[in-house]
PLY file of the C-alpha trace (Angstrom):
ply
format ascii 1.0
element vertex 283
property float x
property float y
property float z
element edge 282
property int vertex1
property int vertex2
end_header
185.83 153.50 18.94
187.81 151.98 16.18
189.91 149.05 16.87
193.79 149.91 18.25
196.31 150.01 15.05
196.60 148.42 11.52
199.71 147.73 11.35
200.64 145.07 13.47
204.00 143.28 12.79
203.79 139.26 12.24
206.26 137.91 15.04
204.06 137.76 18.19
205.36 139.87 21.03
204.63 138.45 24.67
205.93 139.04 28.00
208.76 136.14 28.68
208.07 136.70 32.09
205.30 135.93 35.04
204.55 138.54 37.11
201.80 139.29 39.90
199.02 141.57 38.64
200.23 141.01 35.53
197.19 142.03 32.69
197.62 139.03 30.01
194.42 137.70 30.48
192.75 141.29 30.91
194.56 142.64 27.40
191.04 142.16 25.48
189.02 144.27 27.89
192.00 146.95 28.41
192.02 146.99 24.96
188.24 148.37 24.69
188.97 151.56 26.48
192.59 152.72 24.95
193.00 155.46 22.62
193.08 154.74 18.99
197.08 155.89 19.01
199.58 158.19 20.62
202.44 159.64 19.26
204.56 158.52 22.96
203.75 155.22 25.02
205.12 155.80 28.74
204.61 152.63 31.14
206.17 153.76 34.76
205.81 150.33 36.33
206.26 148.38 33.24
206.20 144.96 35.11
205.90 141.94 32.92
204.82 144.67 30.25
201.95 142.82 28.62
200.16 145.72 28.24
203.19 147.06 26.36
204.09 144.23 24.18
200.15 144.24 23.05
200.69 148.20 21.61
203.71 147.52 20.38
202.79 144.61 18.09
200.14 147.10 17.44
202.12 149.86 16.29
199.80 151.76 18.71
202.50 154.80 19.41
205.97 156.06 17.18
208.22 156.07 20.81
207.68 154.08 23.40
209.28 154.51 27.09
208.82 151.92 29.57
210.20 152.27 33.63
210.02 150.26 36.93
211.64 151.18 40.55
212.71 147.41 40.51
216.20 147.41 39.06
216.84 144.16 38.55
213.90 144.07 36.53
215.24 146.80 34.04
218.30 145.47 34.03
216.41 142.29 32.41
214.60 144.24 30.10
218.08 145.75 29.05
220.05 143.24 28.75
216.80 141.41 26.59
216.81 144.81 24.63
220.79 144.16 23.12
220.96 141.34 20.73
224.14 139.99 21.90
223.63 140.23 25.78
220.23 138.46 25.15
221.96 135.69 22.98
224.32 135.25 25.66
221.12 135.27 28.25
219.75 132.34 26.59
222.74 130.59 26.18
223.30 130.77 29.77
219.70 130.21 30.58
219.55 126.93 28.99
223.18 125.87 30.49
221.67 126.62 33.74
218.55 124.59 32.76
220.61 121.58 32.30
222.81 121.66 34.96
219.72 121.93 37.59
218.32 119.07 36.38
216.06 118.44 39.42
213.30 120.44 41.41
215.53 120.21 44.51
218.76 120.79 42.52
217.03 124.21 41.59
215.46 125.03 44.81
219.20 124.65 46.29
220.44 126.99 43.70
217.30 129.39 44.30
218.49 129.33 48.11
222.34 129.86 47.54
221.37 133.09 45.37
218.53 134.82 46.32
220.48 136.68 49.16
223.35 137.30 47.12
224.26 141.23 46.88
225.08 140.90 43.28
226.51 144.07 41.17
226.91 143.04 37.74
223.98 144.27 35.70
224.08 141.35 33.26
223.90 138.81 36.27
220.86 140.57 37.44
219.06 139.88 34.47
219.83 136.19 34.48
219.00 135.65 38.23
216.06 137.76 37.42
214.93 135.52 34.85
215.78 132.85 36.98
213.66 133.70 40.12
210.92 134.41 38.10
210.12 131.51 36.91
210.48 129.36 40.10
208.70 131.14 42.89
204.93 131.31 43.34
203.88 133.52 41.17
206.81 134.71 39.55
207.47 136.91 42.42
211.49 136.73 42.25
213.16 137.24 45.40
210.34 137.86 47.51
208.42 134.54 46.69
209.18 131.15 47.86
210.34 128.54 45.68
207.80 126.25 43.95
208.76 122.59 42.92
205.75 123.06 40.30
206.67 126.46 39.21
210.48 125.45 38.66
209.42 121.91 36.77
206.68 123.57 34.59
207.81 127.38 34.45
212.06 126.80 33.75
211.51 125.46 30.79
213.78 125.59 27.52
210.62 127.14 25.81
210.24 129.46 28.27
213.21 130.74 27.77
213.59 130.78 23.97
210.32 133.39 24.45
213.48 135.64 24.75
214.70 135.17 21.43
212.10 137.98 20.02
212.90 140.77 22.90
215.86 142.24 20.92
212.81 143.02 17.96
210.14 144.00 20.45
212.42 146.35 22.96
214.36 147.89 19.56
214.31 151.80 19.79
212.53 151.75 23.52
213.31 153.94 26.18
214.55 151.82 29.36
214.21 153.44 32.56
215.15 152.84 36.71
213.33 156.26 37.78
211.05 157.09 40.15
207.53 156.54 38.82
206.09 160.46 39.38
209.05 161.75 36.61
207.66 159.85 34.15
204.55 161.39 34.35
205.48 164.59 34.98
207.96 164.81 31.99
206.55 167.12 29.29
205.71 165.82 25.74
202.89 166.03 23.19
200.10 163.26 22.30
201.31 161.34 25.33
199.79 158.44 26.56
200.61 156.55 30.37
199.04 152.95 31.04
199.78 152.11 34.71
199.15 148.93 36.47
200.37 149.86 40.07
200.62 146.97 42.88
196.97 146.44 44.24
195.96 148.51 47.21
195.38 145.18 49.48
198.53 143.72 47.92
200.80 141.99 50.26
204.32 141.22 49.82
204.53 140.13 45.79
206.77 143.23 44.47
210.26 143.72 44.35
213.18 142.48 46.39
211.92 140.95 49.98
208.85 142.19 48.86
210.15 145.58 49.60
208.55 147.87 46.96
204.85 147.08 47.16
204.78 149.96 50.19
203.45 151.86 47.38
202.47 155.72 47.93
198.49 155.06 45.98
197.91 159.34 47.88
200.88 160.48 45.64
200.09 158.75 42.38
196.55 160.19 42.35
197.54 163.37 43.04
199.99 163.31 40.47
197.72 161.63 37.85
195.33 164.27 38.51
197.86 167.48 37.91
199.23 165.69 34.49
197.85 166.87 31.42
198.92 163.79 29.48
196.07 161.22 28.81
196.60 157.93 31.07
194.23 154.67 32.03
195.29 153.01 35.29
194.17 149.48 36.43
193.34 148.70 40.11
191.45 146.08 42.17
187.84 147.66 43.31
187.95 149.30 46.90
186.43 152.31 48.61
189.73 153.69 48.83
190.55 153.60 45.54
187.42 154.97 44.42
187.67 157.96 46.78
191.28 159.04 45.81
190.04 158.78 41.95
186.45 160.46 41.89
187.67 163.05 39.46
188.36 160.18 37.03
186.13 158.28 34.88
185.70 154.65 36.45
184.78 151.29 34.95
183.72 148.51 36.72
185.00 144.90 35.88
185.95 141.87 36.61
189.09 139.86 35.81
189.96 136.03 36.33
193.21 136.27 37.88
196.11 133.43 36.84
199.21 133.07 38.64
198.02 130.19 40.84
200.58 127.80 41.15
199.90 127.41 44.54
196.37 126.91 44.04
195.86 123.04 44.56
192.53 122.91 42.85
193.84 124.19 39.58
190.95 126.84 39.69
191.08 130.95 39.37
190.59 133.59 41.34
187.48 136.28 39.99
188.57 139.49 40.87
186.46 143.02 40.65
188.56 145.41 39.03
188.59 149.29 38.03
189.91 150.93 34.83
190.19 154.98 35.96
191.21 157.10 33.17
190.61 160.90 31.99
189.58 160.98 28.34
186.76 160.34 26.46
186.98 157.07 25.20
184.43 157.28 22.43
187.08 160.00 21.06
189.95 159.40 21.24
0 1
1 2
2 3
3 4
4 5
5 6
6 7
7 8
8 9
9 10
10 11
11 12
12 13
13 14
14 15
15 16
16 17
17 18
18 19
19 20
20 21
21 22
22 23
23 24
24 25
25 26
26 27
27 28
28 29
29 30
30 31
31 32
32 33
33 34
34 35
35 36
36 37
37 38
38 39
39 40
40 41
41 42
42 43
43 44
44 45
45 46
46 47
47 48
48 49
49 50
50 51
51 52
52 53
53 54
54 55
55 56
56 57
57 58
58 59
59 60
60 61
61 62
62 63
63 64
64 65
65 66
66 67
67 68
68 69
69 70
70 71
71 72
72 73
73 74
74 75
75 76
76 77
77 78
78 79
79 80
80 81
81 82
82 83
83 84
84 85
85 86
86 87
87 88
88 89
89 90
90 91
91 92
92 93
93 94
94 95
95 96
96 97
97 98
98 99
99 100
100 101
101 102
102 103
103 104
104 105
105 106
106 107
107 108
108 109
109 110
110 111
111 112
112 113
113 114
114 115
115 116
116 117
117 118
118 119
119 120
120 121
121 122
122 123
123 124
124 125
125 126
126 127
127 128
128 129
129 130
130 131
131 132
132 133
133 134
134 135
135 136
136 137
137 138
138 139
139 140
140 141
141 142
142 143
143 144
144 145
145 146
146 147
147 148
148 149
149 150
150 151
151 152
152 153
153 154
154 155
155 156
156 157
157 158
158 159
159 160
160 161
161 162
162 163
163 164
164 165
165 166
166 167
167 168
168 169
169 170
170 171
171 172
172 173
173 174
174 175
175 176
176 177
177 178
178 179
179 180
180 181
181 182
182 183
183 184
184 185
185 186
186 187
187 188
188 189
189 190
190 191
191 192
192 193
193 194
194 195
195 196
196 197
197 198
198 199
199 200
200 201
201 202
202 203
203 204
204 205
205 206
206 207
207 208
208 209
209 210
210 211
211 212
212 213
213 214
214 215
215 216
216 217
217 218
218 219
219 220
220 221
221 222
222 223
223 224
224 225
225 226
226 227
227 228
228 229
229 230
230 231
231 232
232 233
233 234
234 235
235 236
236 237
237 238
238 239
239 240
240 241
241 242
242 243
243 244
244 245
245 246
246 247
247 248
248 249
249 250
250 251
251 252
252 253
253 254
254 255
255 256
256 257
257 258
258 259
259 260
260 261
261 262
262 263
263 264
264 265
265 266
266 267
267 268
268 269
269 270
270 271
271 272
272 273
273 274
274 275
275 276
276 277
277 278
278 279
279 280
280 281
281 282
């Protein structure tokens, strides 16, 4: 199979954000097994959005529509998306930065906030941003704070990564739906990437951990009605394997990051499954 676009755009799009599962270091090997292009990109748990940010530097599809169930999450990606909220994001960001000059300055801050009901969509996104990068493993509010995560991860840097999002979101579809519409919706020379939470997952997604009681029955069943083309990632079980042995399976294996808490500085080898339902020497 010929290699994924040729016309990739020079500013370097990357996920600003941490987030579990998240496929940065598996890109390459994702990569192998994509179609060549689509005419529409749909991501229905867009997470972190790697994946995404990879195709789109790619020019891999001409519309791309990316979703997650985690609102406060798309209400980052939108307010990254508009030049002027995103400005004011990073403005704010870096104010923030420099008034929580301290580990324990921002783990009192991460304390007073984290159960706050909090409306405003543009305050989302900066708590969002916020969370993310203190907690272990970027798990916003359902993580615990990290002294090393909030001294090495809430950085300045980190959050000029923002500055490119109003270029790399332009023209994209921004969804809070349900993740089975997005499949479901008709459309031609579709195709879906989804990396769902793992089926041992325990409580990384969402707020208080909340959405990682994932239906894995439903998805498969709806995966297997669609008639779009899709490649989903998962970690290797039995289960898995049994709900999806109607789909093409790869075996691999992926060194898993995110291991701030990890005292010996080493990763985690995980065995991993691509399923998909095309051809990928054709496509």
């Amino acid at each position: 199979m010929s290699s994924i676009g040729t016309r990739e755009k020079k500013t370097l799009y990357r996920s600003p954000l941490r987030y579990p599962g998240g496929k940065q270091r598996a890109i390459k090997e994702i990569a192998k097994h994509l179609p060549r292009h689509a005419r529409e990109y749909r991501e229905p748990m867009v997470g972190g959005g790697s994946v995404f940010f990879y195709l789109k530097q790619r020019a891999f599809a001409e519309t791309y529509w990316i979703n997650d169930k985690f609102t406060d999450l798309v209400e980052f990606w939108r307010a990254s998306q508009d030049e002027e909220q995103c400005l004011r994001l990073r403005q704010e960001l870096h104010a923030l930065k420099s008034e929580l000059n301290s580990a324990e300055a921002m783990k009192d801050y991460f304390h007073r906030t984290r159960k706050l009901a909090v409306e405003d969509p543009f305050e989302k996104a900066r708590l969002f941003f916020f969370f993310n990068r203190v907690t272990f493993s970027g798990t916003t509010r359902a993580g615990g704070f990290s002294t090393q995560a909030s001294t090495k991860r809430f950085t300045d840097s980190s959050i000029e990564r923002l500055a490119a999002m109003p270029e790399a979101l332009s023209g994209v579809e921004i969804t809070n739906l349900d993740v089975e519409s997005v499949i479901a919706k008709p459309g031609e020379d579709v195709f879906i990437f989804l990396d769902p939470p793992y089926f041992k997952a325990e409580r990384l997604y969402g707020k208080d951990g909340t959405l990682h009681r994932f239906d894995h029955v439903r998805l498969a069943e709806v995966l297997k009605e669609t008639g779009h083309r899709f490649l989903i990632t998962y970690d290797d079980c039995e289960e898995i394997r049994q709900l999806y042995n109607w789909a093409r399976i790869k075996s691999w294996r992926l060194q898993y990051g995110m291991n701030n808490c990890n005292k010996e500085k080493t990763s985690k080898i995980g065995n991993e499954i691509l399923v998909y339902n095309y051809d990928t020497a054709h496509s």
